[in-house]
C-alpha positions as CSV (number, residue, x, y, z in Angstrom):
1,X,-20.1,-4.8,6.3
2,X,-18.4,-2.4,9.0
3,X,-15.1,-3.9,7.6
4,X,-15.4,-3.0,4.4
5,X,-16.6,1.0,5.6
6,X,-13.5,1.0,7.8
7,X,-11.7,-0.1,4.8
8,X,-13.2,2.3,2.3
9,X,-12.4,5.0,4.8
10,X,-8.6,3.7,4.9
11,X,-8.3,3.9,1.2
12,X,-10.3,7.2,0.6
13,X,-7.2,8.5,3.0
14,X,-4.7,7.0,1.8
15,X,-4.9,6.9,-1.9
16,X,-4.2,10.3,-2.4
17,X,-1.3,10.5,0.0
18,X,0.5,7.7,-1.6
19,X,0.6,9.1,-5.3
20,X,1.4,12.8,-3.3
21,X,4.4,11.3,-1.9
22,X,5.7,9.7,-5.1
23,X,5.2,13.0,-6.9
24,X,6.9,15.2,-4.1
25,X,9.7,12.5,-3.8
26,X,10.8,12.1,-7.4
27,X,12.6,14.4,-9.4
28,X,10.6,16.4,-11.9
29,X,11.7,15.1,-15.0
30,X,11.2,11.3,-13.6
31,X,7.6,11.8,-12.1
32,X,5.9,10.0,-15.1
33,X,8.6,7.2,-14.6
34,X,7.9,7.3,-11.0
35,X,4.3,6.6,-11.1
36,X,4.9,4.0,-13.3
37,X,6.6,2.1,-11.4
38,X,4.5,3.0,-8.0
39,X,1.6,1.4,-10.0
40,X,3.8,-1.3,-11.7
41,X,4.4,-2.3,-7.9
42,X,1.3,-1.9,-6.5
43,X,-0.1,-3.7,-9.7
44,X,2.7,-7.2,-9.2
45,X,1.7,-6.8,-5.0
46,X,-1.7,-6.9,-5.2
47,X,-2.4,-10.3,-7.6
48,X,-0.4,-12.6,-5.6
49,X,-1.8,-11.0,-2.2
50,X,-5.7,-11.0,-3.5
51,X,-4.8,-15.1,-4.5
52,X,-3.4,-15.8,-0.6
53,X,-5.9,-14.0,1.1
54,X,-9.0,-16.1,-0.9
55,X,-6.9,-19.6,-0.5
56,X,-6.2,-18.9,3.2
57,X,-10.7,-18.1,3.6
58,X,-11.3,-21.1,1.4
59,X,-8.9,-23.2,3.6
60,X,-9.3,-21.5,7.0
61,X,-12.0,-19.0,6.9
62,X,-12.7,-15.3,6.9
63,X,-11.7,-14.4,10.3
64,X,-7.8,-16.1,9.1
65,X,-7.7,-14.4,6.1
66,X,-8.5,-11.0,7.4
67,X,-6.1,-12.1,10.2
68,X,-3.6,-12.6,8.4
69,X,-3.9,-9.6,6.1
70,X,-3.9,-7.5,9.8
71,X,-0.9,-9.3,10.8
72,X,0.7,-8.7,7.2
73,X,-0.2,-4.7,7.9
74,X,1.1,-4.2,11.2
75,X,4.7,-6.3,9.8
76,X,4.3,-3.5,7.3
77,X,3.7,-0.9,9.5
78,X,6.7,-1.9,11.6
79,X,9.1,-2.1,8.7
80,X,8.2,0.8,7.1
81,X,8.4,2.9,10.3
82,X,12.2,2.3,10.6
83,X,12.8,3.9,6.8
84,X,14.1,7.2,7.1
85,X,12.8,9.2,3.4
86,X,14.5,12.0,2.8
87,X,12.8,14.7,0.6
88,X,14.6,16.5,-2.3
89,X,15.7,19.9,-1.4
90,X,13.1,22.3,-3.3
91,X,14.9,25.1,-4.7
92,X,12.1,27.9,-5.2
């Protein structure tokens, strides 16, 4: 059960911060477009990734599957830190 608080916490901080960023990095007139496909992506990630994670605990067991999912997170993490994002220049 501690998991799954550590991982309510992780969401309850990150959720918001997510859709911030695609609203403060699209341009105005695209932020509906934006979102759309934020949640089109998150939408096509998170089927496939919810299917692996319950084959690898029905094959190996809990402690793989949340393993792997770690794993998966810090790979993330790693990649992700080596984007540079540049914000739009915010004229007023």
């Amino acid at each position: 059960w501690a998991l799954f608080a550590v991982y309510g916490i992780y969401f309850g901080l990150t959720e918001g911060v997510e859709k911030a960023l695609v609203a403060d990095l699209a341009p105005v007139h695209l932020r509906g477009s934006a979102f759309g496909l934020y949640h089109l992506t998150v939408g096509f990630g998170a089927l496939p990734a919810s299917l692996l994670f319950g084959l690898v605990w029905e094959r190996f067991g809990a402690a793989a599957a949340f393993g792997m999912g770690a794993g998966l997170a810090l790979l993330s993490s790693v990649m992700l830190s080596a984007l540079s994002v540049k914000r739009p220049q915010n004229n007023g």
